[in-house]
C-alpha positions as CSV (number, residue, x, y, z in Angstrom):
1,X,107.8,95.5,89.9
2,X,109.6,95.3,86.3
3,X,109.3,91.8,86.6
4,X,106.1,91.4,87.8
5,X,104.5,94.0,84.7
6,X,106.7,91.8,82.5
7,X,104.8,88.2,83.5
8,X,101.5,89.8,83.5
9,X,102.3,91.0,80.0
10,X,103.5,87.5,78.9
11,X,100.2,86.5,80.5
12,X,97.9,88.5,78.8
13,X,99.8,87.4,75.4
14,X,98.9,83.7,76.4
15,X,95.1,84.6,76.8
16,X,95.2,85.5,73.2
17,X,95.8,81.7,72.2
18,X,92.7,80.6,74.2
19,X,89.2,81.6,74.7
20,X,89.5,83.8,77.5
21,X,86.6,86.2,78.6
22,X,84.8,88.0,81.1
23,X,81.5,86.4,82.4
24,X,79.8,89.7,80.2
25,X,81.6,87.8,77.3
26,X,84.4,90.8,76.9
27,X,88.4,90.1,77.0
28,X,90.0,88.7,80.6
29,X,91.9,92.4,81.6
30,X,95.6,92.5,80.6
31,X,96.5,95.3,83.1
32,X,98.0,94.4,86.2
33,X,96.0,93.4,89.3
34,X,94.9,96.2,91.0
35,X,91.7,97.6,92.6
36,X,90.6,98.1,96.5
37,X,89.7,96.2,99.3
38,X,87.2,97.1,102.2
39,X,88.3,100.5,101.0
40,X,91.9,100.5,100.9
41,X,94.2,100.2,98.0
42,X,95.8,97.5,96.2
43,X,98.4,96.2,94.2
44,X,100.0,93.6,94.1
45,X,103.8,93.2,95.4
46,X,104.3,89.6,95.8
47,X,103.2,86.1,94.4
48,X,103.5,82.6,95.1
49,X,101.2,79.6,94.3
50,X,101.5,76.1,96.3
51,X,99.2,72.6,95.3
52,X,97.8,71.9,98.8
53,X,95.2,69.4,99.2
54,X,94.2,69.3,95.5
55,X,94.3,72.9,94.7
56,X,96.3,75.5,93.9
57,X,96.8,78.1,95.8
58,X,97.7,81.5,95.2
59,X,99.1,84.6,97.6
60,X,99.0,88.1,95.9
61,X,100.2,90.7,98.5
62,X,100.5,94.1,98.7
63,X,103.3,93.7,100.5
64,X,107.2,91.8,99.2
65,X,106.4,88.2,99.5
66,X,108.2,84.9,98.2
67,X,108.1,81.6,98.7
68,X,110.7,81.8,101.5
69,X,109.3,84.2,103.2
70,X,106.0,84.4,102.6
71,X,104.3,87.9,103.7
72,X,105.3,89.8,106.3
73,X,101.9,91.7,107.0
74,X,102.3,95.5,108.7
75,X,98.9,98.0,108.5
76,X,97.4,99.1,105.4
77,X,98.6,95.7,103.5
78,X,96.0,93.4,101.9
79,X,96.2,89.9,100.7
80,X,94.0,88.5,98.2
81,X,94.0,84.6,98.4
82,X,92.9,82.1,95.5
83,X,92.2,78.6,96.1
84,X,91.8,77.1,92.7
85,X,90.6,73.5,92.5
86,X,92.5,70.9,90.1
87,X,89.1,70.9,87.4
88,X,89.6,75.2,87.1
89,X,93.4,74.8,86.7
90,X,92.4,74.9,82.6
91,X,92.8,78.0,80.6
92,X,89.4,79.6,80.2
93,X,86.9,81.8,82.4
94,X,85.8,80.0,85.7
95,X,82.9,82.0,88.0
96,X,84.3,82.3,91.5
97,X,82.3,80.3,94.5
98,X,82.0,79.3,97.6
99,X,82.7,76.2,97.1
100,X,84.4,73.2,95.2
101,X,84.5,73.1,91.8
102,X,84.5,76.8,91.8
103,X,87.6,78.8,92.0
104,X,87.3,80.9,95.9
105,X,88.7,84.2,97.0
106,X,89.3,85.3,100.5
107,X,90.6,89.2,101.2
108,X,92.0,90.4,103.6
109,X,93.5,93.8,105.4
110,X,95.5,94.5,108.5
111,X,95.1,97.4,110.3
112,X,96.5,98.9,113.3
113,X,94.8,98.8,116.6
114,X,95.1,101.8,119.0
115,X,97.3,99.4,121.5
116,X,99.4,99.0,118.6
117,X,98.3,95.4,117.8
118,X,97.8,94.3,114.0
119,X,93.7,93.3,113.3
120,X,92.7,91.7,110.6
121,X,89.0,92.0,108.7
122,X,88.7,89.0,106.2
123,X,86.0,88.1,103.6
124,X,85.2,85.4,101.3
125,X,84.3,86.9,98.1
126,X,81.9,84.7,96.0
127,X,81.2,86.2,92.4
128,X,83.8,87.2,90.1
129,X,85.5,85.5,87.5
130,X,88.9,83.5,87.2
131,X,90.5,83.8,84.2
132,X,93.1,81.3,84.0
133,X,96.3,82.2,81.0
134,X,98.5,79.2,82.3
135,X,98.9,76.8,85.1
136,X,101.6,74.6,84.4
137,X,104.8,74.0,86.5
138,X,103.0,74.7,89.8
139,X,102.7,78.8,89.1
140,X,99.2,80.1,88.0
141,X,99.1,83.5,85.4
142,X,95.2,84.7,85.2
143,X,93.5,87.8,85.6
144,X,91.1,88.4,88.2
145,X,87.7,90.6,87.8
146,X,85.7,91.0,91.1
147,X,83.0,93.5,92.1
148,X,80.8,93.8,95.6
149,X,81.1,95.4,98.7
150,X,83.9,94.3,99.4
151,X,86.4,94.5,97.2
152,X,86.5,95.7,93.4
153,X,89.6,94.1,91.5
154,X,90.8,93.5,87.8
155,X,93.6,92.8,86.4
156,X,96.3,89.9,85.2
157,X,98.6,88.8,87.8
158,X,101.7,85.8,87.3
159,X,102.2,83.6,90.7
160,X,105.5,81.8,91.1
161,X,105.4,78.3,92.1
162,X,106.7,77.6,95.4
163,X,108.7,74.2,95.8
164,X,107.9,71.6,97.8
């Protein structure tokens, strides 16, 4: 967890050299990614980004994840994933979508049946903003700010690059 405070804080430094804001026009947050979603809490755990098809996409987890891996999801964890396309890759605020070019956002929670199966419930989340710190070397370091029924989250967050 160190670690992880540690990137978000290098993150939030990097916003500093660029024009990063909120949609409102106030700073990107520099606390770490947390909030709730479809009412249960999160923080995040584990981070990994990939470049599939074009964009990069980002894991957060409540739960350990790497790039070997991946997560291992057991009730009450919740993943937020980010598809950023290639033209939102640039440092700056980017509105989320629900579509290319705009940056998306999908949540998700498991929870545990009464048979003991895992369910999940997943929603695409379609306003919010990106802020994007730095996306070289295939790792993505942003902060997220999202508010609606579904999920309410702010915060930086620093995703590893996973190799190819």
């Amino acid at each position: 967890m160190i670690d992880y405070v540690n990137r978000a804080m290098v993150a939030a430094v990097l916003c500093l050299g660029v024009a990063c804001s909120s949609s409102e026009g106030g700073p990107a947050s520099r606390e770490p990614l947390s909030g709730t979603v479809h009412g249960v809490a999160f923080e995040v755990a584990g981070a990994t980004a990939s470049d599939i098809d074009g964009s990069r996409f980002v894991t957060l987890s409540s739960a350990a994840a790497d790039c070997a891996t991946g997560t291992s999801p057991q009730p009450g964890t919740v993943v937020v994933n980010l598809t950023v396309p290639t033209e939102a890759l640039v440092p700056g605020a980017h509105p989320l979508g629900a579509s290319e070019p705009a940056p998306r956002v999908a949540v998700t929670t498991f929870e545990q049946n009464a048979d003991g199966s895992l369910r999940q419930r997943s929603d695409l989340v379609t306003s919010g903003t990106l802020h994007v710190f730095e996306s070289q070397g295939g790792g993505l370091q942003g902060s997220l700010q999202v508010q609606n029924g579904e999920a309410s989250l702010l915060g930086a967050f620093a995703a590893d690059a996973c190799a190819d």
